[in-house]
N, C-alpha and C positions, 0 to 999 in steps of 0.2 A: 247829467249827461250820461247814455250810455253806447255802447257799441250791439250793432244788430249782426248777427253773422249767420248767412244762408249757405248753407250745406248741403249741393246736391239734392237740392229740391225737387220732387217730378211731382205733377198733378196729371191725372186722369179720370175721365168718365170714360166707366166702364171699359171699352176696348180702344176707346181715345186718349192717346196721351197728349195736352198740351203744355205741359210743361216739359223739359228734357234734360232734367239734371243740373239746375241753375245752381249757381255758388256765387256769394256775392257776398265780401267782406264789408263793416261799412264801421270807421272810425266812432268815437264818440264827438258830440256835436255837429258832423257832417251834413251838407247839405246834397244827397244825392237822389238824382232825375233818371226814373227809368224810363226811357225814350224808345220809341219804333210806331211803327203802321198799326192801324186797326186792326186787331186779332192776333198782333206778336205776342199775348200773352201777359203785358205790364198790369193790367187791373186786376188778373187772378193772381199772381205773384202779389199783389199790395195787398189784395183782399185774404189771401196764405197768414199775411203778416199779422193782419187786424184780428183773423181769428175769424172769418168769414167765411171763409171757403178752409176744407180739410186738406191737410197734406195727405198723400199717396203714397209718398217714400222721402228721403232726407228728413234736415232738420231745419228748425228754425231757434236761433239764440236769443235773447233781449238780454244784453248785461250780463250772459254766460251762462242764464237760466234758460234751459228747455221749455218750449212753450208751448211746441205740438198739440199737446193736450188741454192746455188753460184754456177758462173760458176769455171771450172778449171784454169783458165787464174788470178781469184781475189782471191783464194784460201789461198793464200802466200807459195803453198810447192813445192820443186822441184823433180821428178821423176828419178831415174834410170833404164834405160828397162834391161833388159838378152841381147839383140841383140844388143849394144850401140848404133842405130839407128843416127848414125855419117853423116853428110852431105859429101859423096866421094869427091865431088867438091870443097869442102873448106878445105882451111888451117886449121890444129887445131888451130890457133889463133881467125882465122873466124869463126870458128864452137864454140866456148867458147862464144864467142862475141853475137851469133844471137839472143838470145833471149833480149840481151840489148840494139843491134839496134832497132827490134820490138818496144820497148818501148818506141827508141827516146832516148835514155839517151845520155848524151852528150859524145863527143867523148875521151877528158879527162877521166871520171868516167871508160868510157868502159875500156881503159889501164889500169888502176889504177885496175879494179878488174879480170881483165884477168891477170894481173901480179902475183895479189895477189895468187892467185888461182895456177898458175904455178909454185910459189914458193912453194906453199902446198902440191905440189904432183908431185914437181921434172921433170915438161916439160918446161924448160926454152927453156932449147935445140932443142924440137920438133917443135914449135910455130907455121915453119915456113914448116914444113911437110904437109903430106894428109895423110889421114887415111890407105891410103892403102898400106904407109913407114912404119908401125908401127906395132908391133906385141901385139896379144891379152891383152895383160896386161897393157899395155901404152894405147890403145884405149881406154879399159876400166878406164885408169885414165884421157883422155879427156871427157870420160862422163861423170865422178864425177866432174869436173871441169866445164861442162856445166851448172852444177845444183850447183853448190859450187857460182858464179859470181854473180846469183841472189838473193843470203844471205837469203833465205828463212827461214819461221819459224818451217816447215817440210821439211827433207828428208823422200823419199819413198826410197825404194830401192826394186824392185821386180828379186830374183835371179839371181842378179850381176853377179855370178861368175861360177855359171854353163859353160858357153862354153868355162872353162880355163883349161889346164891339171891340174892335181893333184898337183905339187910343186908349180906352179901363184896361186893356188887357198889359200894353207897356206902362199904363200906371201902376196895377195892382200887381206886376214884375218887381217890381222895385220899390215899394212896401212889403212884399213877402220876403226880399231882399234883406230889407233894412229888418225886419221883424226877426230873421234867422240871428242877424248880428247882437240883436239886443237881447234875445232869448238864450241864444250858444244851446239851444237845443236841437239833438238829434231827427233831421226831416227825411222822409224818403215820398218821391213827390213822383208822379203818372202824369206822362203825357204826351201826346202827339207831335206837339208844335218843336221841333228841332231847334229854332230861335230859343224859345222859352228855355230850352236844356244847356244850350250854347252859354246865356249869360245868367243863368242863377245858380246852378251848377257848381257845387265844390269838385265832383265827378260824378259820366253820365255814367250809365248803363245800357248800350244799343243791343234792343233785343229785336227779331225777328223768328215764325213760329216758333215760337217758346222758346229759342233757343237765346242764350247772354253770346254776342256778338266779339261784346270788344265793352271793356269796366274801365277806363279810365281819367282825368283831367281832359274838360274840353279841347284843350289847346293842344294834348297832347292827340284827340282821337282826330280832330282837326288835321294834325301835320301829319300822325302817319295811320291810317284809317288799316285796319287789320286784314280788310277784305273789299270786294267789289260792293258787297250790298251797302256797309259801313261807309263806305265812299260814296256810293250814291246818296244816298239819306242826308247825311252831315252834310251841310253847304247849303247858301241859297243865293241867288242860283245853283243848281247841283253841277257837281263836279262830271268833268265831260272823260267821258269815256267811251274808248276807240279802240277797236278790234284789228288787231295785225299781228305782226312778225316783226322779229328781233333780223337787220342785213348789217353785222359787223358794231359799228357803232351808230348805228342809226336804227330811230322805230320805222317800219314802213305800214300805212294805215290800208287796210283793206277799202281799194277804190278810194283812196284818200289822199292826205298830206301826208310826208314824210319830215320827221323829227329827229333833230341830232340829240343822243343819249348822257345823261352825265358819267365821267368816269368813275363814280360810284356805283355804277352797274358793270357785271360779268356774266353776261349771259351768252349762251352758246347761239351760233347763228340759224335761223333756219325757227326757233321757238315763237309759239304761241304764245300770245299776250293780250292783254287787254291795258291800256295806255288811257291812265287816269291825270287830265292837266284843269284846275280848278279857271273859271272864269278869271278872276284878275289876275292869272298868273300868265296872259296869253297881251300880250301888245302888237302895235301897228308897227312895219316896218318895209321901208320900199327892198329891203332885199329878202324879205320872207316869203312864207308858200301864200301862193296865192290864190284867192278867194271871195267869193260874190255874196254882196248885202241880202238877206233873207229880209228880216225886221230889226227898227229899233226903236227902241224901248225906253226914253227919257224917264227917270223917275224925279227928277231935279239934282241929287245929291250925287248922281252917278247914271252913266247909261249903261244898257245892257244890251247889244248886239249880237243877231243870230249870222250868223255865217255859212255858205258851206263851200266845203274845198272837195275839190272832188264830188264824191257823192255823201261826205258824211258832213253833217251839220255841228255846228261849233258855239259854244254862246261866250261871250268876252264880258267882261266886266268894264267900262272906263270910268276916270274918273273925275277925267274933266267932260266937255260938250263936245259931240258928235256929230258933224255936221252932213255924212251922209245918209244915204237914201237906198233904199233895197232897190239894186239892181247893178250900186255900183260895185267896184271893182277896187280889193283893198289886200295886201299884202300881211303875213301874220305871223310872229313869234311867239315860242314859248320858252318860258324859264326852263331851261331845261336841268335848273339843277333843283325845280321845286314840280319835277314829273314823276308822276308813280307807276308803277308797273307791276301787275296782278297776271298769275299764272290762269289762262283760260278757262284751263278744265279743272281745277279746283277753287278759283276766286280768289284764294290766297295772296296778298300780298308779297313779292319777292322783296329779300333782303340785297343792302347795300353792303360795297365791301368796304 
């Protein structure tokens, strides 16, 4: 196991910067998810790592050695693509194996950690397959196998699991899970799916154009999100957020509901805000602001109802059954000591006293 350490990293073409000075500490054995939108910059940051794309400026560590300049071959990490980029013409056994013929290892060792490796991820029985017997989820565990043989000191992982249906995709979450646990090796993993960062995550990384948002424990960017974007992202359904003004001890919503404040806030009266209150943290209540059925939204497990009060629309989480209907007419509370409050014109989160 080692420690990666990213130090004010900037990437650019040419007169383009898309990277912006990322810094991102990252333990030995950790298991960290860098998370955002399409084109926040997470696949050029992993592809930095791998030795794929050049750095512009900063550094890159692996184990305290500078690596800027190494080729990818002396690196010591193994890659997984999105596309498993599987040799068709080889056995999965041969396709596990190829990078440790390349190297010459002897033919002993090669069995010995192809075996290992197939007992890790349950392809005993494929070995003797080709890629094109196999359906998306098993390919997908000969790729992690390809990169598993060479005992690296880094996994990459750049959005595994995207070309899987929905059910492979919460299975092979929890295999990649259970694989970090029994390897204790160092992962740093790319991805979209906010879910997927949420539970496999030792800590995310939420980035947006190139920029590191917010580094830390799900749970931790969960409860207090750094900023407006960071809030919006994290949550699914996303976290509501409402434009107004601080009146005393209360939010007042532009053309909206008005919310009583917790006394953990001191804000001057008369400020702009933006009033961030997560779906389940919003309940029914005949003495709350009141508010008219948009949609709803049964999933079984829980419903999800749209709202709007005033003119701003609201989504709830419940999580028993919901027996109304859009048009009716329903009363609404918020936790008001699990409400967050972002300064307008910077996004900034405000602090509690």
């Amino acid at each position: 196991m080692v420690s990666v350490a990213i130090e004010n990293v900037r990437k650019a073409y040419g007169p383009l910067e898309v990277i912006h000075g990322a810094s991102i500490e990252i333990d030995e054995g950790e298991f960290i998810v860098l998370v955002g939108p399409s084109g926040c910059g997470k696949s050029t940051l992993l592809r930095m790592i791998a030795g794929l794309e050049n750095i512009t400026d900063g550094q890159i560590r692996i184990g305290g050695r500078v690596i800027n300049d190494v080729a990818p071959k002396d690196r010591d990490i193994a890659m997984v693509f999105q596309n498993y980029a599987l040799y068709p013409h080889m056995t999965v056994r041969a396709n596990m194996a190829f990078s440790l013929r390349l190297r010459k290892t002897s033919p002993d060792e090669i069995e010995q950690r192809v075996k290992r490796a197939a007992d890790i991820l349950g392809l005993n029985s494929y070995l003797a397959r080709y890629p094109r017997e196999l359906s998306g989820g098993q390919r997908q565990r000969v790729a992690m196998g390809r990169a598993i043989v060479r005992n690296p000191e880094v996994f990459l992982f750049d959005e595994p699991l995207s070309n899987l249906d929905a059910k492979l995709r919460v299975a092979m979450r929890t295999e990649l899970k259970e694989l970090h646990q029994r390897l204790k090796t160092t992962i740093v993993y790319v991805t979209h799916d906010q879910i997927e960062a949420m539970t496999m995550a030792d800590k995310i990384v939420v980035m947006q154009g190139g920029v590191v948002e917010q580094f830390g424990r799900p749970l931790d960017v969960y409860d207090r999100p750094a900023n407006i974007f960071v809030a919006g992202f994290i949550g699914s359904p996303a976290m509501n957020l409402i434009k107004g003004h601080i009146r005393g001890s209360q939010f007042v919503a532009d053309e909206g509901p008005t919310f009583s404040l917790s006394e953990r806030y001191s804000i001057e009266s008369g400020k702009r805000v933006v009033c961030g209150i997560r779906p389940e943290d919003i309940v029914f209540a005949d003495d709350g602001t009141p508010a008219r059925v948009v949609t709803v939204e049964p999933t079984g497990s829980e419903t999800h109802v749209i709202l709007r009060a005033g003119q701003v629309d609201i989504s709830v989480v419940c999580r028993e059954r919901v027996s109304a209907k859009p048009g009716d007419a329903l009363h609404i509370v918020s936790c008001h000591a699990k409400m967050h409050l972002f300064d307008e014109a910077t996004g900034v989160r405000l602090t509690t006293v």
